[in-house]
C-alpha positions, 0 to 999 in steps of 0.5 A: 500500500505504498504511497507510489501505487495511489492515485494522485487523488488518494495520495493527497487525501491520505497526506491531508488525512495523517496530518488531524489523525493518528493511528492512535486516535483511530484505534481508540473508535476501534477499541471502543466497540469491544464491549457492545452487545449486537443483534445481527438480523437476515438472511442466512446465504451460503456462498458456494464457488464450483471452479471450472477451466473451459475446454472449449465450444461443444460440438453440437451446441452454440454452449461453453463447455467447462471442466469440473476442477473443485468446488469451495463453500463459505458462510455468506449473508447475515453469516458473514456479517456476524463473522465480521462483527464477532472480531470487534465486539466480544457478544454477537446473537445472530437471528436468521432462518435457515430451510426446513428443506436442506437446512446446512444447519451443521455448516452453518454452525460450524462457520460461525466464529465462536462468539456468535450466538445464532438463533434460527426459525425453519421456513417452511417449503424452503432450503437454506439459500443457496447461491452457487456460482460458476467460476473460472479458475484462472481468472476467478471470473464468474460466469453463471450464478444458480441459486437455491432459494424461496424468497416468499415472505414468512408464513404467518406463523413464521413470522409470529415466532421470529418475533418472540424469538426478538423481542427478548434479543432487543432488550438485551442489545445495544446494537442492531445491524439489519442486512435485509437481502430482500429473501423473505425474512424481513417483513412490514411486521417485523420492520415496525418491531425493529423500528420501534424496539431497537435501541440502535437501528443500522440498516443495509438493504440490497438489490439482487436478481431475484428482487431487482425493483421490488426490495428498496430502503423505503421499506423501512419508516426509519433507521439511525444509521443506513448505509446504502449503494449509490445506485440502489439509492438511484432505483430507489428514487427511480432517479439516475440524474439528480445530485447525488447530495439532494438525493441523501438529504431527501433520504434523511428526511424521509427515514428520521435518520441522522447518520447515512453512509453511501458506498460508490464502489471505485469512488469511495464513499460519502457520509452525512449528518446534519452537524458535519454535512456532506464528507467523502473518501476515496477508495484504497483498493489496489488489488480487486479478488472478488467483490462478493461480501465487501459492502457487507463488511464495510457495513457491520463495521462502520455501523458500529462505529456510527454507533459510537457517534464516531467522526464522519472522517473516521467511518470513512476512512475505516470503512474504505480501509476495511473494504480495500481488505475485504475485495482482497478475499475470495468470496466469504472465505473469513472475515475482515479481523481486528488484527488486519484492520490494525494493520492496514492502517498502519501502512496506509498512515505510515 
């Protein structure tokens, strides 16, 4: 991560950025998570990789033939945030839903970090989702995703007993960090109950192919903290032209919210509230594996620290610095730890 292999841009703000902060300073924020009591809330994925080599055009179809060379499962979903979140905060409850139908419940058990509590429902006429992609070995490009999955809602029932299964989590948390994938999991009831009995409400909402239109942050009346793609914010306002600033203002108005975070991809990020305003960051990626899980690692780490009412300049710089980290993994194989955090930011701060 020396200095020579940014751009300009990054070099100038990582100069600027040494001189009104100190590793020292960052890892105070840092350290200050240890002791908060989290819920994390969604929706259990497991993220299984099928590496292939091509052997060429079949003979008799317009098709790709590949050759089966292994396949790799990691915990992925609200799995994987846990996981993240488990290196910063000494007590972590998971509450998810796993598929009466193939339930993966020992895998699922076994790659939770050991101060993840998890707390599961059965959904009925489901598998615990499943998303398999094809990848080329070489180049670790994905070339066709197959997913497992029933992203009807909960029956009433279901959705009765992850309430009670809940309300006793809330009273006993600081935190709630909500990766809502848009799976089925999350319904209008469940969201009222989040809303009104979460002490800290942090909520993450994504698009995907199976709800590309349908699955948008408006769902939810409010949160304290959000954290958002710029492009799911476009779809969501159905708005590609509009200042991206006028968008988040309307945004925090709109969902009682003090505190947003919108992840750019190559561009960084940008953080609001209404005592600091408008804060960017540019990204500090150099080297790009995969891109799959590193919004949700950005997320479970800067939602704690917004938590704390860490500085915008501090949620920024972590958030871009766990997410340079995070694109460096393949898929979900382990989490973003303290240790690598630390030092990350040792070598970007010199």
């Amino acid at each position: 991560m020396a200095f020579a292999s940014f751009p300009t841009e990054v070099t100038s703000y990582l100069t600027d950025f040494r001189n009104h902060f100190s590793s020292d300073y960052l890892w105070k924020y840092i350290e200050s998570l240890k002791p908060i009591k989290v819920l994390v809330i969604g929706e259990s994925i497991i993220d299984e990789y099928v590496y292939c080599e091509a052997m060429g055009k079949s003979g008799k179809e317009a098709m790709l033939v590949m050759r089966y060379l292994s396949r790799e499962r990691f915990a992925g979903g609200i799995l994987a945030v846990a996981n993240h979140v488990s290196s910063f905060c000494q007590k972590v409850d998971l509450a998810t839903y796993l598929g009466c139908e193939n339930t993966e419940e020992a895998f699922v058990k076994e790659h939770l970090y050991k101060n993840v509590s998890p707390k599961f429902i059965l959904k009925s006429q489901s598998p615990t989702i499943v998303k398999r992609r094809i990848v080329d070995k070489y180049s670790l490009s994905k070339l066709l995703g197959i997913y497992e999955i029933n992203d009807e809602l909960l029956l009433l029932e279901e959705e009765e007993e992850f309430c009670r299964l809940l309300e006793p989590l809330l009273k006993d948390c600081d935190v709630v960090i909500v990766t809502d994938y848009g799976h089925g999991l999350i319904t209008p009831k469940i969201i009222d109950l989040l809303v009104a009995q979460s002490p800290f409400l942090a909520v993450n909402t994504q698009i995907n192919a199976s709800n590309l239109g349908f699955h948008t942050i408006s769902r939810y009346p409010h949160a304290d903290f959000v954290c958002i793609h710029e492009g799911e914010l476009r779809m969501d306002y159905r708005n590609r032209k509009t200042d991206i600033h006028e968008l988040v203002l309307d945004l925090s108005t709109r969902l009682k919210s003090n505190s947003i975070l919108i992840t750019r991809g190559a561009n960084g990020t940008m953080t609001y509230n209404e005592t600091e305003g408008f804060v960017t960051c540019p990204a500090f990626a150099t080297k790009v594996v995969d891109r799959i899980g590193a919004g949700d690692a950005v997320f479970a780490i800067t939602a704690l620290l917004a938590s704390q009412n860490a500085p915008s300049d501090v949620i920024n710089f972590v958030g871009n610095t766990i997410g340079s980290q995070a694109v460096m993994i393949v898929g979900n194989e382990r989490a973003v730890s303290k240790s690598q955090l630390f030092n990350a930011i040792g070598l970007l701060l010199g």
